[in-house]
BARONU-782303 format. One record per atom (N, C-alpha, C): residue in three letters; x, y, z. Coordinates in steps of 0.2 Angstrom, whole numbers, plus 5000, padded with zeros to 4 digits. Example, Ala and Ser with C-alpha at 12.3 -4.5 7.8 and 13.67 -1.06 7.14 Angstrom:
# BARONU-782303
ALA506649725039/ALA506249785039/ALA506649845039/SER506449895035/SER506849955036/SER506450005039/
***
This chain:
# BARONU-782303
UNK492550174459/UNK493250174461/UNK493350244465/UNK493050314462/UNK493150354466/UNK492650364473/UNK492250344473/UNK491850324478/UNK492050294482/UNK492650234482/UNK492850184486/UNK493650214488/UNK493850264485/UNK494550294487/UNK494350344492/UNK493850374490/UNK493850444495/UNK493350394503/UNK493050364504/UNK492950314509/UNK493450334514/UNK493850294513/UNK494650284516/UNK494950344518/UNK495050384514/UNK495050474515/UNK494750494520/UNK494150484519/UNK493550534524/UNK493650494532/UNK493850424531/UNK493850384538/UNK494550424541/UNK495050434538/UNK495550454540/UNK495850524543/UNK495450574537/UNK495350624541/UNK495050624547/UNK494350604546/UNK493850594556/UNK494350584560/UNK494950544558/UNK495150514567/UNK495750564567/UNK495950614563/UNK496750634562/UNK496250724567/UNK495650744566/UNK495250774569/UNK495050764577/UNK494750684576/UNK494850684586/UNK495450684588/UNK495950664582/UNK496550644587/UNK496750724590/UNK496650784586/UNK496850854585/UNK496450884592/UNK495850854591/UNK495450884597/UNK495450854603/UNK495650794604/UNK495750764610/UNK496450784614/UNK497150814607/UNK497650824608/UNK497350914613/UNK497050944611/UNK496951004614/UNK496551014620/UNK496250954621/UNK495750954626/UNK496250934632/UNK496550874632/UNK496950844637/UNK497550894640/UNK497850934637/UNK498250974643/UNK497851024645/UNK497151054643/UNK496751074648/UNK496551044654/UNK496350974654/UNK496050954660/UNK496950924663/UNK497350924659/UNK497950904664/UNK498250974669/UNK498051034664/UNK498251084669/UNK497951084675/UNK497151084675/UNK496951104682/UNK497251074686/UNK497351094693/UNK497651094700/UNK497351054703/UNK497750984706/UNK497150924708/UNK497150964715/UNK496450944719/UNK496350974726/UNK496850924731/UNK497050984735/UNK497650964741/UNK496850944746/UNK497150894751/UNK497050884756/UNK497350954763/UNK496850964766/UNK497151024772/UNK497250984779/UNK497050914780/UNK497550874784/UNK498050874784/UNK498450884788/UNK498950874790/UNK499250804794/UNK499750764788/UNK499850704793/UNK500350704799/UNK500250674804/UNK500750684811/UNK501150624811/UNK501850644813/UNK502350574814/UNK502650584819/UNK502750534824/UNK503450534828/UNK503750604827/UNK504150614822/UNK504350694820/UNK504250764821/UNK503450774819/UNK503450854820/UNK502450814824/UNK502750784828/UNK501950784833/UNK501950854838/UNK502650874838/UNK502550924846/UNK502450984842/UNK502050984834/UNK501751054832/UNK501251074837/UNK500951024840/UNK500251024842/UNK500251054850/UNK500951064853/UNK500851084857/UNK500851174858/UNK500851204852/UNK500651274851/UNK499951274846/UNK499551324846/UNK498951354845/UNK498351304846/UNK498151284842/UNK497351224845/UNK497451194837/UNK497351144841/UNK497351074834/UNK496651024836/UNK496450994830/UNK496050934833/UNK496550874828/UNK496450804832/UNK497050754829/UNK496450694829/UNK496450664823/UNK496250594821/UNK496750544820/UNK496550494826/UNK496850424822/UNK496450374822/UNK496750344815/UNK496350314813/UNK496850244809/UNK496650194807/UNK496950144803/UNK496650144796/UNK497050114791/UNK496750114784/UNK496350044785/UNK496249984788/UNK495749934790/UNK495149974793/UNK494950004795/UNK494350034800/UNK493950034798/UNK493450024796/UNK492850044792/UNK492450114795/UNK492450124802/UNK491950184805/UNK492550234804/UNK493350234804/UNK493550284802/UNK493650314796/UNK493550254789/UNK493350284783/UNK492550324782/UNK492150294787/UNK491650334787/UNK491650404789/UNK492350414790/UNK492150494794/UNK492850524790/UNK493050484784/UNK493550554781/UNK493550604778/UNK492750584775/UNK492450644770/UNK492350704775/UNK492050694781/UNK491950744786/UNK492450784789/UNK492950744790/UNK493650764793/UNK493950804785/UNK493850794781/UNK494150834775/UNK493850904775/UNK493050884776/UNK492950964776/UNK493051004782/UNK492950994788/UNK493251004794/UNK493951034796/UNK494150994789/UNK495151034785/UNK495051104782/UNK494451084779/UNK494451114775/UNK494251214776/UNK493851214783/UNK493451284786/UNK493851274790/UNK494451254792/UNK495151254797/UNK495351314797/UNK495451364792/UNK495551434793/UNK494851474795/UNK494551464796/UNK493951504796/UNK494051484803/UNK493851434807/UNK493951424813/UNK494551424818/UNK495051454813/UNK495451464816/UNK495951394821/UNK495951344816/UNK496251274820/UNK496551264814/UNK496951214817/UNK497651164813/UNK497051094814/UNK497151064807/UNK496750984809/UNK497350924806/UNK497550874809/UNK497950834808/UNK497650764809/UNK498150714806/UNK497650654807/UNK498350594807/UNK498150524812/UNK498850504813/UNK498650434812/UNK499050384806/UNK499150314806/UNK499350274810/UNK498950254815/UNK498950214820/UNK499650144819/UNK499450124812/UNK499850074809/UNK500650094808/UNK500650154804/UNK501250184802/UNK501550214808/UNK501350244813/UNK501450254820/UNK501250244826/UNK501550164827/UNK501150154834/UNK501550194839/UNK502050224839/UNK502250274842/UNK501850334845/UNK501450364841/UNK501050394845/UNK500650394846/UNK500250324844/UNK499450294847/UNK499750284856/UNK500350254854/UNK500250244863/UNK500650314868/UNK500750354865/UNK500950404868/UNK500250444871/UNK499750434866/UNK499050464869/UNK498550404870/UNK499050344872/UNK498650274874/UNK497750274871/UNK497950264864/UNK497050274859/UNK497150174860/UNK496550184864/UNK496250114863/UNK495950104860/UNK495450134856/UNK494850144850/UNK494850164844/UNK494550144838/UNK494750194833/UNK494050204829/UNK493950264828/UNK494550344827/UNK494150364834/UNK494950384835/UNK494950414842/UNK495350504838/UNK494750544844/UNK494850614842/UNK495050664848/UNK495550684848/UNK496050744852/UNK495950824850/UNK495750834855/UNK495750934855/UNK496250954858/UNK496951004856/UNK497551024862/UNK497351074861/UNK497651124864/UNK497551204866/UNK498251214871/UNK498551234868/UNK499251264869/UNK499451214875/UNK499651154871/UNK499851104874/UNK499351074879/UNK498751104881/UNK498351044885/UNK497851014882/UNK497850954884/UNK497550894876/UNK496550884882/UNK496450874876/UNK495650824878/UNK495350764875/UNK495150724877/UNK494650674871/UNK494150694870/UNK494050704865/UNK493350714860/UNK493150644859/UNK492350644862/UNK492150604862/UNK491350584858/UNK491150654854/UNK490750654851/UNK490650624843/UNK490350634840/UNK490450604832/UNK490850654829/UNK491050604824/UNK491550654818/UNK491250674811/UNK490750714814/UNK490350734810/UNK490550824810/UNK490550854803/UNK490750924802/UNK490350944808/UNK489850944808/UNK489050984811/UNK489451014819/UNK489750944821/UNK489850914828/UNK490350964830/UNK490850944825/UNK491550974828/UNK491751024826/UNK491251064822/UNK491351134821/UNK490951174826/UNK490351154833/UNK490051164837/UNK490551154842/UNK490951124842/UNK491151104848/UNK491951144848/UNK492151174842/UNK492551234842/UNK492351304844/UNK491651314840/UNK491451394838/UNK490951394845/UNK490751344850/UNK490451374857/UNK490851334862/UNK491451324860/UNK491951304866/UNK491751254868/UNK491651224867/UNK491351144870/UNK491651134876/UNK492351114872/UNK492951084874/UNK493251104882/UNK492951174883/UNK493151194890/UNK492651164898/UNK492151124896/UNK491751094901/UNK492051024900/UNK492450994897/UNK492850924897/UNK493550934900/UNK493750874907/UNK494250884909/UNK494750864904/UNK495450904905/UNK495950864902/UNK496350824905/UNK496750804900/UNK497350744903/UNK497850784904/UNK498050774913/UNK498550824915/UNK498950774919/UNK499550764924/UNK499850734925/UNK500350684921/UNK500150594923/UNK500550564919/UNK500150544912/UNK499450564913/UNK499150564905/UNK499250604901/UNK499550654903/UNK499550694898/UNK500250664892/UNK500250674885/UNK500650624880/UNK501350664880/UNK501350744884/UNK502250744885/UNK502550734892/UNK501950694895/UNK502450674901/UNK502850614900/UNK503350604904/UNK503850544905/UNK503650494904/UNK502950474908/UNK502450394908/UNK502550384902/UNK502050434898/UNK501750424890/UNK502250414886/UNK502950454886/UNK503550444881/UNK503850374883/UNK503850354888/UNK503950284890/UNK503550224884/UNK503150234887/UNK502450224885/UNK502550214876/UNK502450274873/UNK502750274867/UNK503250234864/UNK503750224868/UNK504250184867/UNK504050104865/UNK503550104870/UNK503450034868/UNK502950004864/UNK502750064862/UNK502250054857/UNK502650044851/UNK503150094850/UNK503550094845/UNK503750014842/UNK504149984852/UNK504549914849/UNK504049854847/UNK503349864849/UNK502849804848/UNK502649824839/UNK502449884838/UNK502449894832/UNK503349874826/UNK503649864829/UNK504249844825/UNK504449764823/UNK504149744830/UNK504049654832/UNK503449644826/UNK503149674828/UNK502249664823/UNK502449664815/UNK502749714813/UNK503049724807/UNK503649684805/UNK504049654810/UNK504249604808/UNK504249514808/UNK503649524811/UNK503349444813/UNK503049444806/UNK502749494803/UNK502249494796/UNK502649464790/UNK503349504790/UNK504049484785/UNK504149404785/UNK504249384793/UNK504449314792/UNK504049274788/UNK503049284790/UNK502849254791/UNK502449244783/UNK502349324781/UNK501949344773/UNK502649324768/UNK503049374769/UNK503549384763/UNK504149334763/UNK504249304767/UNK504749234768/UNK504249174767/UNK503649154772/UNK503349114771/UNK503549084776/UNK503949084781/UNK504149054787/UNK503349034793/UNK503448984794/UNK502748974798/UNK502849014805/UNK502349004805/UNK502149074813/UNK502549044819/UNK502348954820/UNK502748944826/UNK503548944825/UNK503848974820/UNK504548994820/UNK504749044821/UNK504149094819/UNK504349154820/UNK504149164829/UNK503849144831/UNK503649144839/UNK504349114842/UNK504349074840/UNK505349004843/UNK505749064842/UNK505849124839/UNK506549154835/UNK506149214840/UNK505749224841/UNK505549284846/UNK505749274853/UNK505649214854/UNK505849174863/UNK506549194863/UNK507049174857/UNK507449154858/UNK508149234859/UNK507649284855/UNK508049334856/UNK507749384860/UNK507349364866/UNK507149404870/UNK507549384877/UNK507749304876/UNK508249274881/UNK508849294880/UNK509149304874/UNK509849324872/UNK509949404873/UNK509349444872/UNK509349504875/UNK509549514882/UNK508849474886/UNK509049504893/UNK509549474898/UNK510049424894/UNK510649424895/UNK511149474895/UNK510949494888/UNK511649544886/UNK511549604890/UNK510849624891/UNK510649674895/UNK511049684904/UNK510949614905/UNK510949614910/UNK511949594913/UNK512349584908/UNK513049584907/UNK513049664906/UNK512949694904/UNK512849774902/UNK512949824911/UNK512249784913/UNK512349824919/UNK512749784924/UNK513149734925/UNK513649734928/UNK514349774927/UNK514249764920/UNK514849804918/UNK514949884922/UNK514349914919/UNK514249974921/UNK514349974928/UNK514149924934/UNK514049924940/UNK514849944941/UNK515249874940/UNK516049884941/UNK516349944941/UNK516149974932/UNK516550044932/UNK516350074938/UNK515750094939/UNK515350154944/UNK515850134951/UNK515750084952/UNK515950064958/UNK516550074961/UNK516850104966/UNK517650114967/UNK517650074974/UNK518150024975/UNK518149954980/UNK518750024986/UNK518650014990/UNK518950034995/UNK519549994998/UNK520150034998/UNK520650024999/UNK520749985007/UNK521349915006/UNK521349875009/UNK521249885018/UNK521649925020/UNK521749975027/UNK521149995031/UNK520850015023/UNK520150065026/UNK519450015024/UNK519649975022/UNK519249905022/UNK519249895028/UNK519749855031/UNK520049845037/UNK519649865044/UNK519949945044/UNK519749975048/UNK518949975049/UNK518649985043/UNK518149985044/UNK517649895046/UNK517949845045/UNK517749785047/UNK517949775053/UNK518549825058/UNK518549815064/UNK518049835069/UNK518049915064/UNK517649975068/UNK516849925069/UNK516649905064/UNK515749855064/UNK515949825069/UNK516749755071/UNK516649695076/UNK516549755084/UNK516749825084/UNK516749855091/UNK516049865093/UNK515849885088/UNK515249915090/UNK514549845091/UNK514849795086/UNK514449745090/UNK514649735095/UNK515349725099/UNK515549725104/UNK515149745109/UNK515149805108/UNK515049875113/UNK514049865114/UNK513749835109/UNK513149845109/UNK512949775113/UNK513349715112/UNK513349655116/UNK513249665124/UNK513849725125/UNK514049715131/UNK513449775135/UNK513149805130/UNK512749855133/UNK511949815133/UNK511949745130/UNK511449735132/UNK511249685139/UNK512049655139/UNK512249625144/UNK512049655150/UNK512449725151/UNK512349775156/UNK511549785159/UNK511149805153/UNK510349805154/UNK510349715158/UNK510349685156/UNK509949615159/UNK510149625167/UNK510749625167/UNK511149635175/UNK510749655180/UNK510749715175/UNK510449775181/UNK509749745182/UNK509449735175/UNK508649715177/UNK508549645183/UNK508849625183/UNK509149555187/UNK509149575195/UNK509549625194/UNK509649645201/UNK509049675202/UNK508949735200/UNK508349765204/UNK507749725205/UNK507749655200/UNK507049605202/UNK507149585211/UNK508049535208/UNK508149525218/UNK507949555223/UNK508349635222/UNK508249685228/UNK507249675230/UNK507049695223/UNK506349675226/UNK506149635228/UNK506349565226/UNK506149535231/UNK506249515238/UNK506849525239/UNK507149545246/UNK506749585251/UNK506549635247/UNK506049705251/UNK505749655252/UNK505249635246/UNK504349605249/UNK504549555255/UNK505049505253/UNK505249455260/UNK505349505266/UNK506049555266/UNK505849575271/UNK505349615276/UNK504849645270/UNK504149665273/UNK503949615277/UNK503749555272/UNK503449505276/UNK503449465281/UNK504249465282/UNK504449465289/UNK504249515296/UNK504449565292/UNK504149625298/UNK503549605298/UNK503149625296/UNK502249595296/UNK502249545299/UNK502349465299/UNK502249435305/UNK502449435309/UNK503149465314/UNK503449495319/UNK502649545323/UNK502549575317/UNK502049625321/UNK501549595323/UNK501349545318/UNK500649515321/UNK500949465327/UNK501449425326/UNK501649405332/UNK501649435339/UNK502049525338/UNK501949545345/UNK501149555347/UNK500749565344/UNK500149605343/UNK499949525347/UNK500049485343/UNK499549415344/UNK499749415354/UNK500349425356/UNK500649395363/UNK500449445365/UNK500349515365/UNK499949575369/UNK499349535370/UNK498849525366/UNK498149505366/UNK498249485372/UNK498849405369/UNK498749325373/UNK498949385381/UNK499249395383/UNK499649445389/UNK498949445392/UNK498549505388/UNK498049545393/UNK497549495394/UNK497449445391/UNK496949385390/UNK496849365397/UNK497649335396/UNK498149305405/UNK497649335410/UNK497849415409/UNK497949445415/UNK497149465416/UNK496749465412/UNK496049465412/UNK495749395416/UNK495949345414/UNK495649275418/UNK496149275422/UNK496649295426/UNK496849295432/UNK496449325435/UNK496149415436/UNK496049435437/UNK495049425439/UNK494949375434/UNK494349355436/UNK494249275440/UNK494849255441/UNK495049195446/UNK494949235453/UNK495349305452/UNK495549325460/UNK494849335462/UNK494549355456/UNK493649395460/UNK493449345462/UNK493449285459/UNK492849225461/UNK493149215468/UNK493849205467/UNK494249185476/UNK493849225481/UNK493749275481/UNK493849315484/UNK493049335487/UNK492549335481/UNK491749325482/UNK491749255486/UNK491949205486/UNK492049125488/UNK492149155497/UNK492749185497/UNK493249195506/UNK492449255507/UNK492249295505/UNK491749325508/UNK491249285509/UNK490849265505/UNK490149235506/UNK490249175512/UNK491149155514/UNK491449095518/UNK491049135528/UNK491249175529/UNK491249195535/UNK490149195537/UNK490049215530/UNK489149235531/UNK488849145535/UNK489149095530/UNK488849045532/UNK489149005537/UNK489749055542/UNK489749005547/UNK489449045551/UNK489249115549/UNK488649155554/UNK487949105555/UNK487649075551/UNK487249035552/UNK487248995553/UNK486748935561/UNK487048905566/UNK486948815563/UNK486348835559/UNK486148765557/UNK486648735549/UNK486848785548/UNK487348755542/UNK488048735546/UNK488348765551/UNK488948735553/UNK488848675555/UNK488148665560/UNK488048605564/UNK488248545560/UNK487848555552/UNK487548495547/UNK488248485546/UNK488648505541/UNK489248495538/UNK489848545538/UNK490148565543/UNK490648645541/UNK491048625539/UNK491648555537/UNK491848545535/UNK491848555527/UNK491348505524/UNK491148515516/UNK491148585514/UNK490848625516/UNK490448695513/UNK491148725514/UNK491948735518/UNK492248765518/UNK492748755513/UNK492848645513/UNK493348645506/UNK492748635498/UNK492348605498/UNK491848595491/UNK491648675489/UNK491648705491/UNK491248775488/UNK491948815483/UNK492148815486/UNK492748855481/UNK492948835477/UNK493248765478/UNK493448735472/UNK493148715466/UNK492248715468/UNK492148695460/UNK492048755457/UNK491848815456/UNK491948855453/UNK492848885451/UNK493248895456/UNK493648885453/UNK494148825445/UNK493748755447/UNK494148745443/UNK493748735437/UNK493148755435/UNK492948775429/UNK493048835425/UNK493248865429/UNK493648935425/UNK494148935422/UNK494448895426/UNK495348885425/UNK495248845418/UNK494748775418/UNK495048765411/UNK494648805404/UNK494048845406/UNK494148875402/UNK494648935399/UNK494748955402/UNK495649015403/UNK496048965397/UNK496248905399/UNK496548855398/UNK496548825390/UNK495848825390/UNK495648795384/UNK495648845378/UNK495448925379/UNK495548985374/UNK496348995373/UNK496748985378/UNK497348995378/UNK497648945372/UNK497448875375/UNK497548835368/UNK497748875360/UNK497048875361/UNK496748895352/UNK496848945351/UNK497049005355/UNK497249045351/UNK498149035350/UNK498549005354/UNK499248975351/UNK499148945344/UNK498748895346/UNK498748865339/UNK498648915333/UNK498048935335/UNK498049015329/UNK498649025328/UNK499249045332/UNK499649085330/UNK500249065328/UNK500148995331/UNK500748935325/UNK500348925319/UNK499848935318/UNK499748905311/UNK499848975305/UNK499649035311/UNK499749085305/UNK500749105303/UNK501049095309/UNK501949085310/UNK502149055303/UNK501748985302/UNK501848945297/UNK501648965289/
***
């Protein structure tokens, strides 16, 4: 019996002991200090930390697989952040599509170096080794950066960001319809047509409004006046092109007046020129008429010297000798004289 009471005792003590020991063990290990992460998360908010001292920036999704490969790395890299004298931050692509698309990350993990506001992609591994090389021997200064509309605080980019923001908002709410309601996806697409149509209505009633106000309608007078002053000047422009044709008109005719009267002159001249020729031609085959006359009345007196030609015929040899040369001359004369008239009626015409 006493063997079997003190059992139950002995069992009771033991556990009333670990419970004593367990009780003093556990706010020891509750004390210690769990380890902070030296990451710094970036939001929409305080992202324009990055444009003072040197920062490296990770984004990354919580689906990624190559970017949970590389958080351990990125943690230590946080972690010799004061020894290297850098800020290291890291951004939720998901939580903030706002600023994936301000620094337009089409890949994940995609890695950023700024330096007092000028950014670069790092494009090597996100291995500690890498990126503590590529701070402690400058790396970073033989890669160009993004300057102009790439750079994430010019106007493009914050644009840009905007609408990363409103797709990430639609995204997040297409998931609601479709996860947490239960709503089928072609509904949620129907209800998306329908208030992008009802938007760019209302949008576009917005800016007429706006237009009306802006706009100040000019008073009736000066309306007026001004719908007169446009008919003068088309008036005045009408008539000044009229004027051009006019004159081009005229000075065509004049011109051609001239040529005709050139042209006229110029046959005139060849006509005088033609009848001088025809003139001296005349007076050349007259001329050569008078010689042969006149060689004929000469050689006339030798052959009545001779006794035996007067006896035979003195009649014939005084009319037959003269005449046949003569009149073979004449219708030569005659005959050129033609042709060169003709000539000069054809060319007249």
């Amino acid at each position: 019996m006493a063997g079997g009471r003190c059992g139950p005792l002995l069992t009771a003590l033991l556990a009333a002991g670990v419970a004593v020991t367990a009780a003093t063990e556990d706010p020891e290990q509750a004390a210690l200090p769990v380890e902070q992460s030296r990451v710094q998360p970036m939001t929409a908010s305080n992202w324009t930390l990055v444009m003072q001292g040197e920062w490296m920036l990770k984004f990354y999704a919580p689906w990624c697989p190559s970017c949970q490969q590389t958080d351990s790395e990125w943690e230590t890299f946080a972690k010799n952040g004061e020894i290297l004298q850098i800020s290291v931050g890291k951004v939720d692509v998901i939580q903030e599509p706002g600023l994936s698309g301000r620094f337009f990350v089409t890949t994940l993990p995609a890695f950023f170096h700024a330096k007092d506001g000028i950014f670069r992609r790092y494009r090597g591994p996100g291995i500690f080794e890498d990126l503590q090389n590529y701070i402690l021997e400058k790396k970073w200064q033989s890669v160009e950066p993004l300057t102009g509309w790439k750079s994430p605080a010019s106007l493009t980019m914050s644009g840009m960001a905007g609408l990363f923001s409103i797709s990430g908002k639609i995204w997040h709410l297409h998931n609601y319809f479709t996860v947490t309601l239960g709503v089928p996806a072609w509904c949620s697409y129907v209800f998306f047509v329908i208030a992008t149509l009802v938007f760019g209505l209302f949008m576009g009633l917005v800016l007429v409004v706006i237009s009306e106000c802006i706009y100040v309608p000019l008073p009736r007078h000066l309306s007026e006046r001004s719908g007169q002053n446009l008919r003068s000047q088309e008036a005045h422009r009408a008539e000044q092109l009229q004027d051009a044709e006019e004159e081009k008109d005229d000075s065509n005719e004049e011109e051609n007046k001239d040529s005709l009267v050139d042209e006229e002159e110029e046959k005139e001249d060849l006509g005088d020129e033609d009848e001088v020729e025809d003139e001296e031609e005349e007076d050349n085959a007259a001329a050569g008429v008078e010689e042969e006359r006149s060689d004929t009345n000469d050689q006339g007196p030798l052959r009545e010297g001779s006794g035996a030609q007067k006896e035979i015929e003195p009649e014939e040899t005084e009319d037959d000798v003269p005449e046949q040369p003569c009149s073979a001359d004449t219708e030569v004369v005659e005959d050129s004289l033609r042709q060169r008239k003709s000539q000069h009626a054809d060319k007249g015409l």
